[in-house]
C-alpha positions as CSV (number, residue, x, y, z in Angstrom):
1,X,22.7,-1.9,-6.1
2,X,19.4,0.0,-5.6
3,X,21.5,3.6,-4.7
4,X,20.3,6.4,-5.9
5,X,16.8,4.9,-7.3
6,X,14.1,7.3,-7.5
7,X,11.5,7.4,-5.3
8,X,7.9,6.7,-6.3
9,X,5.4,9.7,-7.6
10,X,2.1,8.9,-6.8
11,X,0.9,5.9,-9.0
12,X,4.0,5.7,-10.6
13,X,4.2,1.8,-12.2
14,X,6.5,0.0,-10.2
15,X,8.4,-3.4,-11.7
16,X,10.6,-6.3,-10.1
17,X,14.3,-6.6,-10.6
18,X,15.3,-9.5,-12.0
19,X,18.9,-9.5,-10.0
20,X,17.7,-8.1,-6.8
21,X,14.1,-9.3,-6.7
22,X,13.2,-6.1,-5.3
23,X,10.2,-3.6,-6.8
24,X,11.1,-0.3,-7.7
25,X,10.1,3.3,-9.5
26,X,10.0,1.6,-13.3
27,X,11.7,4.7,-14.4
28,X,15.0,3.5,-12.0
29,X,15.2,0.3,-14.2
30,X,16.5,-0.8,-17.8
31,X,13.7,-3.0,-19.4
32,X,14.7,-5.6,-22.0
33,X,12.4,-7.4,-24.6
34,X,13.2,-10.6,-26.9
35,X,12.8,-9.7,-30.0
36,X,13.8,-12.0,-33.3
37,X,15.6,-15.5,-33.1
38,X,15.2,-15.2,-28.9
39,X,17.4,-12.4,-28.5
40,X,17.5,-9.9,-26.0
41,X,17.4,-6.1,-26.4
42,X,17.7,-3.0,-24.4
43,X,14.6,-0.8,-24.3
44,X,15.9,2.0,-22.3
45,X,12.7,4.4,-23.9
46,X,10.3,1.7,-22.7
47,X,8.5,1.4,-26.1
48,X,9.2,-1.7,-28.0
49,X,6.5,-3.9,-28.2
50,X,6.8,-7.8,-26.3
51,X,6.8,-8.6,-22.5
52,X,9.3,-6.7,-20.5
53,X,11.8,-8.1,-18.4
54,X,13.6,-5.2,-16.1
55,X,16.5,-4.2,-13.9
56,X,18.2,-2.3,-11.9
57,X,20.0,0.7,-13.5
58,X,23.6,-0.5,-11.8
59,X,26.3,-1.7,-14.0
60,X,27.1,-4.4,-11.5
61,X,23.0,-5.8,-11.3
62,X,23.7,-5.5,-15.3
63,X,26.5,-7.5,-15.0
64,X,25.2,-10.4,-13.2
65,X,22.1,-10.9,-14.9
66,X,23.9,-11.7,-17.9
67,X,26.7,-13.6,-16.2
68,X,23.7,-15.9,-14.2
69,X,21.4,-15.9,-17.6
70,X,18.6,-14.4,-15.5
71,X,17.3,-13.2,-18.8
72,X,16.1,-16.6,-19.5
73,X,14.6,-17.5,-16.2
74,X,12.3,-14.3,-16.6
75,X,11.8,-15.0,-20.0
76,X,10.9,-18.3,-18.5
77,X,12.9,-19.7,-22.0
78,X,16.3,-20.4,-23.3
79,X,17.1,-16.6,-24.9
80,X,20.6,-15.3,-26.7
81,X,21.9,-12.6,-25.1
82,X,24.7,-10.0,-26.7
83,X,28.2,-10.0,-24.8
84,X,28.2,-6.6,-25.2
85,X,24.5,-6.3,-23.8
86,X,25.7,-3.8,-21.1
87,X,27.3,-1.7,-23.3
88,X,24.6,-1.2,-25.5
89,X,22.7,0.2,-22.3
90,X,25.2,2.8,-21.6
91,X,25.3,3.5,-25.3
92,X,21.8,4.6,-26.0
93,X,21.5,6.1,-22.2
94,X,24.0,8.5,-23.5
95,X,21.9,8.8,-26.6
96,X,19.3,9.7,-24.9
97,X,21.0,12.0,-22.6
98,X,22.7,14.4,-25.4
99,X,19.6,14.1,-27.8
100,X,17.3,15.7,-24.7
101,X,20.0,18.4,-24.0
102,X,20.0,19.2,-28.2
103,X,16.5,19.4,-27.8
104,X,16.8,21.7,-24.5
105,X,19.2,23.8,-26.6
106,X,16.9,24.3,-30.0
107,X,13.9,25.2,-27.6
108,X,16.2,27.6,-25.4
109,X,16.3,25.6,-22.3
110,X,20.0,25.0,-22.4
111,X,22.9,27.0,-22.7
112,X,26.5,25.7,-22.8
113,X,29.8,27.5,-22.0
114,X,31.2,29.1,-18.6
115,X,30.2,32.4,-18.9
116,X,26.6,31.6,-20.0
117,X,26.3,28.5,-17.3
118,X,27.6,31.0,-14.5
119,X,25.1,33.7,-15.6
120,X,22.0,31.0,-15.3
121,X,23.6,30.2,-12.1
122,X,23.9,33.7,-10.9
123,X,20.6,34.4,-11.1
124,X,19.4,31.0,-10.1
125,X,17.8,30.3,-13.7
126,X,20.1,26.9,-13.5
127,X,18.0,23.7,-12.7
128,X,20.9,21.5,-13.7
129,X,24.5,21.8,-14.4
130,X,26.7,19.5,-16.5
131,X,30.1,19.3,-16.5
132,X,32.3,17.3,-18.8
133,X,34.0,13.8,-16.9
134,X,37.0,14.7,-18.4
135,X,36.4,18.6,-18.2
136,X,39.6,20.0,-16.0
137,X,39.0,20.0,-12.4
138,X,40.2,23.2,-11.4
139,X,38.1,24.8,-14.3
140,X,34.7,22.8,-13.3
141,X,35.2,24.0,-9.6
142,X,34.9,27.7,-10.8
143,X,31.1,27.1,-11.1
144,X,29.2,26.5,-7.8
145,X,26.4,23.6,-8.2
146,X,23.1,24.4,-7.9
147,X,21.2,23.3,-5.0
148,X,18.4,20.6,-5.0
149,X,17.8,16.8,-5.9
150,X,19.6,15.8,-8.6
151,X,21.1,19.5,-9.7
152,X,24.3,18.1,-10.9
153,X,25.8,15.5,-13.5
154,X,29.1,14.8,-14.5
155,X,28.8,11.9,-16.8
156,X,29.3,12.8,-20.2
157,X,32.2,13.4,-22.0
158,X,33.4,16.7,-23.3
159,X,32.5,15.4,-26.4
160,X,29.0,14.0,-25.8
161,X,28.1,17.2,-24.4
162,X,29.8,18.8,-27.8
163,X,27.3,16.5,-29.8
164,X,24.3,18.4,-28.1
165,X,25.3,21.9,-28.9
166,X,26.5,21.4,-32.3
167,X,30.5,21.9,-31.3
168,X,33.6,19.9,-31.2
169,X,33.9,19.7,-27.0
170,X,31.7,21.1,-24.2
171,X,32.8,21.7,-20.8
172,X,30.1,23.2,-18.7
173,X,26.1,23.3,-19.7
174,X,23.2,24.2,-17.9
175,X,19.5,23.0,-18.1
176,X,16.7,25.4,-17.5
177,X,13.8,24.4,-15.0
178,X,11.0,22.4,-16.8
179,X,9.5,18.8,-17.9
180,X,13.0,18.3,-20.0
181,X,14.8,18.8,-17.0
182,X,13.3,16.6,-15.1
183,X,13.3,13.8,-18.0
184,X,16.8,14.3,-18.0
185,X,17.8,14.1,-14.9
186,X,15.7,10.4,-14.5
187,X,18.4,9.3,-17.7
188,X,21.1,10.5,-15.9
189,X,20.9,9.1,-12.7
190,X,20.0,5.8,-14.6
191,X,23.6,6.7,-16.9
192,X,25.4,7.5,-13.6
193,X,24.7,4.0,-12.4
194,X,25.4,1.8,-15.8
195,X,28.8,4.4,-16.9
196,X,32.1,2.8,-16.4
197,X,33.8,5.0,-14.1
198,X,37.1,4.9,-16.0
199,X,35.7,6.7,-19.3
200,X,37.4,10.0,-18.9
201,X,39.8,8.8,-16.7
202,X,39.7,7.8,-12.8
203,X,36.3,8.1,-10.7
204,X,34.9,10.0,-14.1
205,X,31.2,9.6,-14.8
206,X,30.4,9.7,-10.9
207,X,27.8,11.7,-10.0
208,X,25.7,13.4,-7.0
209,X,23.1,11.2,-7.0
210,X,19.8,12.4,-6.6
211,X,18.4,12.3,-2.6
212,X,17.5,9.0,-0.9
């Protein structure tokens, strides 16, 4: 359950699983918080104020630490958790995930369609390529990937992707080399873990996953 976590940067904070027990790069984890009435909430921006409880950014570690109420063991007291808890982790990754591309596109860091994306690849001015789940196959393998840890995602939908560049459906985008980049990529890999694979149809929202 720990594929495809990040490894460390120098003095980056490290936190505990609760499913797996084991101590990883915070930034592969989901944190939670109780907030009102003992409930618990995702805090995938790591911001909201209260003792955080974490884990691993795998749908299945997800799964079991609200199916064996490990929430209240860490919170060390009885605590309400949502059924659809999981969900709402996938939800705002995705959030997160077009609102950074939107923000790469207004500052000119991202481009979307094929013939922009393969002129950013030609001249290797592609850090990261995105291709809809449910993008046609035959289309997406027009584009060759870039090289490099973590240079490719296919997790969002057509329409996700659409959301970030202000149009109905996006197929194929590209992010430019920088800080966004890289913040993007460490939301992705944690969205390519906690996506269920059938959005988009079979095996869709699998990624490359960054390099052990």
């Amino acid at each position: 359950m720990t594929r495809g976590t990040p490894k460390p940067a120098p003095d980056e904070p490290e936190r505990k699983c609760l499913v797996t027990g084991e101590v990883s790069p915070r930034r592969g984890l989901i944190r939670f918080v109780v907030g009102p009435e003992d409930k618990v909430y995702p805090d995938v921006a790591a911001k909201l104020p209260g003792r955080g409880m974490y884990v691993s950014a795998e749908r299945e570690a997800l799964e079991t630490a609200v199916k064996k109420r490990l929430f209240s063991r860490g919170a060390k007291r009885q605590v309400k958790v949502p059924e659809d808890l999981v969900d709402q982790v996938e939800a705002q990754l995705a959030r997160r995930a077009v609102d950074r591309l939107a923000l790469g596109r207004k500052a000119g860091q991202a481009v979307a369609g094929f013939e922009k994306v393969k002129d950013w690849l030609d001249k290797d001015k592609c850090r990261i390529l995105l291709q809809a789940c449910d993008g046609s196959e035959r289309g997406k393998s027009k584009l060759h990937r870039p090289g490099g840890r973590g240079s490719f995602f296919d997790i969002l939908t057509a329409d996700e992707l659409g959301l970030s560049f202000g149009r109905e459906r996006v197929i194929h985008a590209a992010l430019a080399a920088g800080r966004l980049a890289e913040d993007f990529r460490d939301d992705a890999v944690r969205l390519s873990g906690v996506r269920k694979r059938e959005v988009g149809g079979e095996d869709a929202g699998k990624v490359n996953r960054p390099d052990e």
